[in-house]
C-alpha positions in Angstrom: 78.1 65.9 100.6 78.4 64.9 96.8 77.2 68.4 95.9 79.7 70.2 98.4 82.4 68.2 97.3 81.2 69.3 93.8 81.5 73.0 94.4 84.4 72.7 96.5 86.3 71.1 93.1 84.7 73.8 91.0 86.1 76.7 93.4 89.3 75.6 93.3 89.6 74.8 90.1 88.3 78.5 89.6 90.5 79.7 92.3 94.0 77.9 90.6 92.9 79.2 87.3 93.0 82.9 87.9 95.6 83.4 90.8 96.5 85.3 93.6 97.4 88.7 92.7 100.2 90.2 95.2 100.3 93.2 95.9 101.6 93.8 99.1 103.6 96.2 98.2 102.4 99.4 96.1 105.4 100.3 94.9 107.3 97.4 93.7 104.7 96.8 90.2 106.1 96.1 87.2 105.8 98.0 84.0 102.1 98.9 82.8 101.5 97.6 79.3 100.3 100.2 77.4 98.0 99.7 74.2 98.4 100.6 70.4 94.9 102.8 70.2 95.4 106.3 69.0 91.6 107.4 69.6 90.1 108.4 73.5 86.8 106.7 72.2 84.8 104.6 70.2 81.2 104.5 69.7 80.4 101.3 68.2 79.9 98.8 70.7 82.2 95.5 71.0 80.5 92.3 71.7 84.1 90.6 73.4 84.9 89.5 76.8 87.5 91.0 79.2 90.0 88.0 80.3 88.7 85.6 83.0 90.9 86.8 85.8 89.1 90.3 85.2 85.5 89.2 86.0 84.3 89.8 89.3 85.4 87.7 92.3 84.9 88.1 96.3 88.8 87.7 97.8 90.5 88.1 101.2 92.3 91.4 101.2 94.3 92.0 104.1 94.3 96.0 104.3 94.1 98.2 107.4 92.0 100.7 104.9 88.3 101.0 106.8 85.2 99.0 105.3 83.8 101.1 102.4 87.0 102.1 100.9 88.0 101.6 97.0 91.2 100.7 96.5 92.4 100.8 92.7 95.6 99.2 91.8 96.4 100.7 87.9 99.4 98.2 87.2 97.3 95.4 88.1 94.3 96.6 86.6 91.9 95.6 89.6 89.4 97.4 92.0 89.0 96.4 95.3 85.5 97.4 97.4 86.9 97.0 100.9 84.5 94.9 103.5 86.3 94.4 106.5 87.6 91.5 108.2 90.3 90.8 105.5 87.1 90.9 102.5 87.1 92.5 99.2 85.2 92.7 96.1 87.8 92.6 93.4 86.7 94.0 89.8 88.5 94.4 86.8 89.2 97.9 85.1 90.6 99.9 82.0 92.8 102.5 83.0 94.9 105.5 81.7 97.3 104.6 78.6 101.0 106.0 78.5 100.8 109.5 79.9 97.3 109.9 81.1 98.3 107.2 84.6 97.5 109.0 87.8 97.3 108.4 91.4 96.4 109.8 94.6 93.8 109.9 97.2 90.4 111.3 96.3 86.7 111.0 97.1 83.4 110.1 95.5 82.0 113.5 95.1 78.8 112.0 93.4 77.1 109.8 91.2 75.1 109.4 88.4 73.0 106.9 86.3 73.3 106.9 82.4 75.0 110.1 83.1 75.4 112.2 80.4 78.9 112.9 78.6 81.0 116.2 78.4 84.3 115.7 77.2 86.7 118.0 78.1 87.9 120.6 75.8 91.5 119.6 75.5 90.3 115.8 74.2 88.1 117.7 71.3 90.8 119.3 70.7 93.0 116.5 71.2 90.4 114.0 68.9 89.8 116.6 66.8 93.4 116.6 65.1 93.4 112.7 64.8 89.7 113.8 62.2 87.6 112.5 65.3 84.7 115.3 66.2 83.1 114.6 69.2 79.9 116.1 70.4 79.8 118.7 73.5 77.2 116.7 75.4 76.0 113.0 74.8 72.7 112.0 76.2 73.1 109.0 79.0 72.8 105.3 76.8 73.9 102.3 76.2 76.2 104.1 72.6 77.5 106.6 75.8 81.5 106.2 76.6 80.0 107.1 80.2 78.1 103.4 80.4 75.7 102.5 82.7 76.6 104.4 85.8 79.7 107.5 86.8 81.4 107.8 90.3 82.9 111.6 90.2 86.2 111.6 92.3 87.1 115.0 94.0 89.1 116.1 96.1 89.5 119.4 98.1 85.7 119.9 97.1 86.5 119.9 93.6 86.3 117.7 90.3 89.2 116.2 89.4 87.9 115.2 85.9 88.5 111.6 86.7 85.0 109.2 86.9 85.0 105.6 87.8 82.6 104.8 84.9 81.3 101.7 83.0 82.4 101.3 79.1 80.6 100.2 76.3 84.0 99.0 75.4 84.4 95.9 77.6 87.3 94.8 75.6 89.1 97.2 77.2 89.3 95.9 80.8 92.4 94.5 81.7 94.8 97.3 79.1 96.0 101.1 79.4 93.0 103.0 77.3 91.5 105.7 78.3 92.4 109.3 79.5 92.8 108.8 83.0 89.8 107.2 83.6 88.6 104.2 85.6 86.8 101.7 83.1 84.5 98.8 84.2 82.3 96.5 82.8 78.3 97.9 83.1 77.2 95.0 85.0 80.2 95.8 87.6 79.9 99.5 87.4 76.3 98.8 88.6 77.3 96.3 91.4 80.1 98.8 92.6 77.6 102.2 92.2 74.4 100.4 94.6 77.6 99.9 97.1 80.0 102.8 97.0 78.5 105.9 99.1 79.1 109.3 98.4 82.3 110.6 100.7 83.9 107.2 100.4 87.6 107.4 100.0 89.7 106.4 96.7 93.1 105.4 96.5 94.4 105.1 93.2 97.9 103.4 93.2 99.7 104.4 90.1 103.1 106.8 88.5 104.2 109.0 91.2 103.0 107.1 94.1 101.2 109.9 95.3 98.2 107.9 97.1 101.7 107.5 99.5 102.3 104.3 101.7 99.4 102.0 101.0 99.2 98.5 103.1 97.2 95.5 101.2 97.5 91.8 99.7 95.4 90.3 97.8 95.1 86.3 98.6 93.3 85.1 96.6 89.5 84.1 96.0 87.6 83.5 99.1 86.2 80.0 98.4 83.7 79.6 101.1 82.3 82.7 100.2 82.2 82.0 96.4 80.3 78.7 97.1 78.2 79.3 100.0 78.2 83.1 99.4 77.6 85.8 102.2 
């Protein structure tokens, strides 16, 4: 009982620390902060932590979206693995800076380990006038923007561009960054990639509300499952 009572403290110590997140509504966010960087990538490797509340916690999501589903709420910066019976994985993520915010409803078209990188040709271009060449491949690795693992989002059958991807930037999760973009930590991206199946539906809640009407709150951390897990 000493050691329940124990963990039970702990949990909701945990659980008052980082909040419940509302978002109930997906179109009543406030404004997305946007960051300073002028560069789509860096290669050097950053050895800081993403803000607590952006480390991986089960929650109780009330959604009527179907087990399986990813739900992605930009303003917020958090990802949500739907479970069923009100139960999410919530991650944090790095998503588009000023301009390069998206939303809309796609699927994962497929997936990759270490994948390789191929940036398009209008960030070459793009990088290339701010003196930054970057290659036309990069081999998967742990130096690769790509991470540790790349969930392709389609839609009509076709590449959108977009990846949810991991970073070798975790500093980044939590701010506006990258060029549209999904960004998580490796060790999430590889949690998320053994669970997410190929088909699964993606909404991405962001400017121009064009996922459309989207139904889910986020209550907070679910603290018998943090303690006794399951």
């Amino acid at each position: 009982m000493a050691v329940f009572k124990r963990r039970l403290a702990l949990a909701l110590a945990a659980s008052a620390m980082i909040g419940s997140v509302d978002t109930a509504s997906a179109f009543t966010r406030g404004p997305q902060s946007v960051a300073t960087r002028s560069s789509d990538v860096t290669f050097v490797a950053q050895r800081r932590e993403p803000d607590e509340k952006f480390q991986r916690r089960v929650v109780r999501l009330a959604t009527t979206e179907a087990p399986g589903t990813i739900i992605i709420d930009t303003n917020n910066k958090f990802l949500y693995l739907v479970e069923g019976n009100d139960r999410a994985i919530r991650y944090g993520v790095g998503v588009g800076r000023e301009g390069f915010g998206w939303s809309g409803i796609v699927k994962i078209g497929r997936k990759e380990e270490w994948p390789e990188w191929r940036p398009p040709k209008e960030m070459i271009a793009r990088e290339a006038r701010k003196g930054h060449h970057l290659p036309v491949v990069q081999k998967g690795g742990e130096d690769n923007p790509l991470g540790a693992r790349a969930m392709y989002l389609y839609k009509g059958g076709r590449d959108t561009i977009f990846r949810i991807h991991g970073t070798n930037q975790p500093w980044t999760i939590g701010l506006n960054m990258s060029s549209g973009c999904i960004r998580m930590m490796n060790k999430d991206v590889e949690h998320l990639y053994s669970r997410a199946q190929i088909g699964a539906k993606v909404i991405v809640i962001g400017p121009g509300n064009k996922q459309g009407a989207v139904a889910f709150e986020d209550r907070g951390i679910d603290i018998l499952r943090t303690i006794f897990g399951g």
